[in-house]
N, CA, C and O atoms as a GROMACS GRO file, in nm:
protein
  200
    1UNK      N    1  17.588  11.639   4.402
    1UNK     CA    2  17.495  11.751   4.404
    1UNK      C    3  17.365  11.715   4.332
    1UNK      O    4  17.259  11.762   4.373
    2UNK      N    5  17.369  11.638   4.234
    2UNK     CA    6  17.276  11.638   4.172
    2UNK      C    7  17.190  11.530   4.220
    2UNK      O    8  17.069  11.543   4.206
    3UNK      N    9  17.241  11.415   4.280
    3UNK     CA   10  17.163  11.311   4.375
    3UNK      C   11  17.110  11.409   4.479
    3UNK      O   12  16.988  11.422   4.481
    4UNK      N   13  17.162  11.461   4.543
    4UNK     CA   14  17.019  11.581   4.651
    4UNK      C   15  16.917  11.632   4.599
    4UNK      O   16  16.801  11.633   4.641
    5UNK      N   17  16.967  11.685   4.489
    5UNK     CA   18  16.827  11.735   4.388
    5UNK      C   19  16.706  11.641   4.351
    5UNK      O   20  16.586  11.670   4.349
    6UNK      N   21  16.796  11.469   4.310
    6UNK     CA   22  16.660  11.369   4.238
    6UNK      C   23  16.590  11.330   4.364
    6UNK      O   24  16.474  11.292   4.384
    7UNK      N   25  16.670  11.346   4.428
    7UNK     CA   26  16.664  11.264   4.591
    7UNK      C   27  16.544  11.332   4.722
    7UNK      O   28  16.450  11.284   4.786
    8UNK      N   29  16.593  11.428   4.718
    8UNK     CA   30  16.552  11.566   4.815
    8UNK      C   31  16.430  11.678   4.770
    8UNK      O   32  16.322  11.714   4.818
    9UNK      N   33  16.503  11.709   4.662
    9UNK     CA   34  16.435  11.881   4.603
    9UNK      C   35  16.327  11.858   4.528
    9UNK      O   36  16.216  11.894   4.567
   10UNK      N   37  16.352  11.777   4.382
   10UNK     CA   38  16.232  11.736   4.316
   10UNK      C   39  16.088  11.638   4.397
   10UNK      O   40  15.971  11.649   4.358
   11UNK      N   41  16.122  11.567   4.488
   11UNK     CA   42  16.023  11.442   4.556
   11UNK      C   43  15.939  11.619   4.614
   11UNK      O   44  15.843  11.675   4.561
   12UNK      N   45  16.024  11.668   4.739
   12UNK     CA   46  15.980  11.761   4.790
   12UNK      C   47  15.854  11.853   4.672
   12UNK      O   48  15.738  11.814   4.682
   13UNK      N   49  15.876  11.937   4.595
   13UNK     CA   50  15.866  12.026   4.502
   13UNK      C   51  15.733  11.965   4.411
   13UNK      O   52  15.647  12.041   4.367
   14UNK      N   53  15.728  11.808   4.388
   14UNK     CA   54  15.640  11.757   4.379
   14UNK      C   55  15.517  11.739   4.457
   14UNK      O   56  15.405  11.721   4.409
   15UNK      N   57  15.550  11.745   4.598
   15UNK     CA   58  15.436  11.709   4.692
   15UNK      C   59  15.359  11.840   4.735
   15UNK      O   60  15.240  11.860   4.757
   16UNK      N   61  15.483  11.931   4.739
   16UNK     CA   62  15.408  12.037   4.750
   16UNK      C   63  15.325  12.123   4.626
   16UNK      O   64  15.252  12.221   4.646
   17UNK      N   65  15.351  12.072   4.519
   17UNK     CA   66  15.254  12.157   4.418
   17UNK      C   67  15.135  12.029   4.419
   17UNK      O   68  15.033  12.055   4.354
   18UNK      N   69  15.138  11.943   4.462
   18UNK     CA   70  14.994  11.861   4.448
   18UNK      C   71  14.926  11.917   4.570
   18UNK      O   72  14.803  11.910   4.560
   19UNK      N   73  14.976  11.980   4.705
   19UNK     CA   74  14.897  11.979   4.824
   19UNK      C   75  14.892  12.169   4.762
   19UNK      O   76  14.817  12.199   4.855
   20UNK      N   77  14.898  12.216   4.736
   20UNK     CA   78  14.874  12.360   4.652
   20UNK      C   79  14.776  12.358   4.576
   20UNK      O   80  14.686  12.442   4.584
   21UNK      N   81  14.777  12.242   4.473
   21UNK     CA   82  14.659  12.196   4.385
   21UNK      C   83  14.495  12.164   4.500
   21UNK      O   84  14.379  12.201   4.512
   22UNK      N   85  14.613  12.056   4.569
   22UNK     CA   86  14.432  12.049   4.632
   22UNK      C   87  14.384  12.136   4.729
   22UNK      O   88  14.266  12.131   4.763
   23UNK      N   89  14.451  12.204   4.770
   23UNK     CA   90  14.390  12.315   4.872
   23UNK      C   91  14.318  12.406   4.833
   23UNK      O   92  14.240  12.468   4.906
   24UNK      N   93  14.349  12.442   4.620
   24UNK     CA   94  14.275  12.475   4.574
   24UNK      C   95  14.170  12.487   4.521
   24UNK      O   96  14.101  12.584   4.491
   25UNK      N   97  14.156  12.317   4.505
   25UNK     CA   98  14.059  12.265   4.447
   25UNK      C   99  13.947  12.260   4.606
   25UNK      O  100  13.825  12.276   4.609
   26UNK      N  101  14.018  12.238   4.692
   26UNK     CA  102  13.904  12.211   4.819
   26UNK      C  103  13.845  12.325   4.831
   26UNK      O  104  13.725  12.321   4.860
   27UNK      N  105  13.898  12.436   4.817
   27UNK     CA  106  13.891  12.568   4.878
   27UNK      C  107  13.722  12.598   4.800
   27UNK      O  108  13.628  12.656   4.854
   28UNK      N  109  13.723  12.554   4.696
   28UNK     CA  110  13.629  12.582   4.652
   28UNK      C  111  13.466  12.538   4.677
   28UNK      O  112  13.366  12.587   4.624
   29UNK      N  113  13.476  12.432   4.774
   29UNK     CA  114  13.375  12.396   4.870
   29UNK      C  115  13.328  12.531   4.969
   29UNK      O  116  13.215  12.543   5.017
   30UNK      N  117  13.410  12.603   4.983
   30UNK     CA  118  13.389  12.696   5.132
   30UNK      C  119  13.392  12.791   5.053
   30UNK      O  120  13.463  12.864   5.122
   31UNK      N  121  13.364  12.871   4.931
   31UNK     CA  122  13.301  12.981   4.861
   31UNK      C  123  13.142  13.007   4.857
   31UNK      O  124  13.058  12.922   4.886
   32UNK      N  125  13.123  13.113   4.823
   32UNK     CA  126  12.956  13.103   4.849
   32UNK      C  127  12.907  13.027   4.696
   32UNK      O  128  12.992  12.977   4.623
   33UNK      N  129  12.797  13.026   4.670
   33UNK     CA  130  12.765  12.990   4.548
   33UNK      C  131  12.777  13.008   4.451
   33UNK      O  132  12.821  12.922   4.374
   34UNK      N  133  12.746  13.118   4.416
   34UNK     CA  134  12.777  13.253   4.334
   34UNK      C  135  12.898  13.272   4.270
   34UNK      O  136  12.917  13.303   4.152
   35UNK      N  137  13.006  13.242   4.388
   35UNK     CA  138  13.167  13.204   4.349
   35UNK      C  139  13.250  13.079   4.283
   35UNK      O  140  13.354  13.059   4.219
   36UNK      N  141  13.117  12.992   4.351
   36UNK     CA  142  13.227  12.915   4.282
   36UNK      C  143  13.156  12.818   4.178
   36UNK      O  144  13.176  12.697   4.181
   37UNK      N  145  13.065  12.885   4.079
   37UNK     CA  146  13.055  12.831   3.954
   37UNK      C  147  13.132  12.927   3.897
   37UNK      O  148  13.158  13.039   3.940
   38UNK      N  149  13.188  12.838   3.736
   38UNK     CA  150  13.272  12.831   3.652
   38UNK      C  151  13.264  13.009   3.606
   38UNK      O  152  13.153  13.059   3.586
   39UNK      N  153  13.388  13.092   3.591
   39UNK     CA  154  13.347  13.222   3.490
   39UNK      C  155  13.244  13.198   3.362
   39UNK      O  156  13.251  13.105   3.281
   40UNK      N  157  13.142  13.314   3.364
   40UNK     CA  158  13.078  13.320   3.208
   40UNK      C  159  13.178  13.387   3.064
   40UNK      O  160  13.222  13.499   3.039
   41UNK      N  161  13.183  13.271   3.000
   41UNK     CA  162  13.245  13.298   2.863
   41UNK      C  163  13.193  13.380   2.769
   41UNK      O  164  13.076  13.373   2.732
   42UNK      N  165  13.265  13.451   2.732
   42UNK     CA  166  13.174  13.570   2.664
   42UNK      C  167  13.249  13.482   2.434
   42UNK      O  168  13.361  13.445   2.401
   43UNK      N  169  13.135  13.486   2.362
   43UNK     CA  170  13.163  13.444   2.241
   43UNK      C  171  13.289  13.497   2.187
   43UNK      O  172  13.331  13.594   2.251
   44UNK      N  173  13.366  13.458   2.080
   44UNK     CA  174  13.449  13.472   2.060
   44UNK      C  175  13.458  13.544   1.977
   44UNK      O  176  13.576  13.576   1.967
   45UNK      N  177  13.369  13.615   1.873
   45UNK     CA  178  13.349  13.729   1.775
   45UNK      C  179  13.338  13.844   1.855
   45UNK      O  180  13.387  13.945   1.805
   46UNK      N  181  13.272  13.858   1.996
   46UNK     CA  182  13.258  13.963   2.048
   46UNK      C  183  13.392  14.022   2.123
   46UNK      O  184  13.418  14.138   2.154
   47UNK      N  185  13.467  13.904   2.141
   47UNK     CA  186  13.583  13.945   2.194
   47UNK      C  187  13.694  13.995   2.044
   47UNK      O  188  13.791  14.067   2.065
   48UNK      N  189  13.671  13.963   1.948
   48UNK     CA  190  13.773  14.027   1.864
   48UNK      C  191  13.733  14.144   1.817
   48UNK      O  192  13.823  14.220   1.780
   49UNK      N  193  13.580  14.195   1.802
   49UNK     CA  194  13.577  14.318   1.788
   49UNK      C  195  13.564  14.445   1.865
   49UNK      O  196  13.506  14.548   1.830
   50UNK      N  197  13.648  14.413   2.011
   50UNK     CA  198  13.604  14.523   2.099
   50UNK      C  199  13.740  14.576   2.086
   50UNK      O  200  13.771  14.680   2.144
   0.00000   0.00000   0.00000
């Protein structure tokens, strides 16, 4: 059982979170501009006193 898993499940489970990764990372070519720069960080004093 556990040779299907090193063998089969993990190889699998691997390939698919890298092609997840990059579909995400591509995806971000085909956003408008606006979208796909980075969120604005707001300072970190302003966030502890709200």
């Amino acid at each position: 059982m556990i040779n299907i898993l090193r063998q089969y499940v993990l190889p699998l489970l691997i390939v698919l979170t890298f092609f997840v990764a990059l579909v995400a990372v591509s995806a971000r070519a085909f956003l408008p501009d606006d979208m796909s720069a980075p969120a604005p960080i707001e300072p970190a004093a302003v966030l502890l006193w709200r």
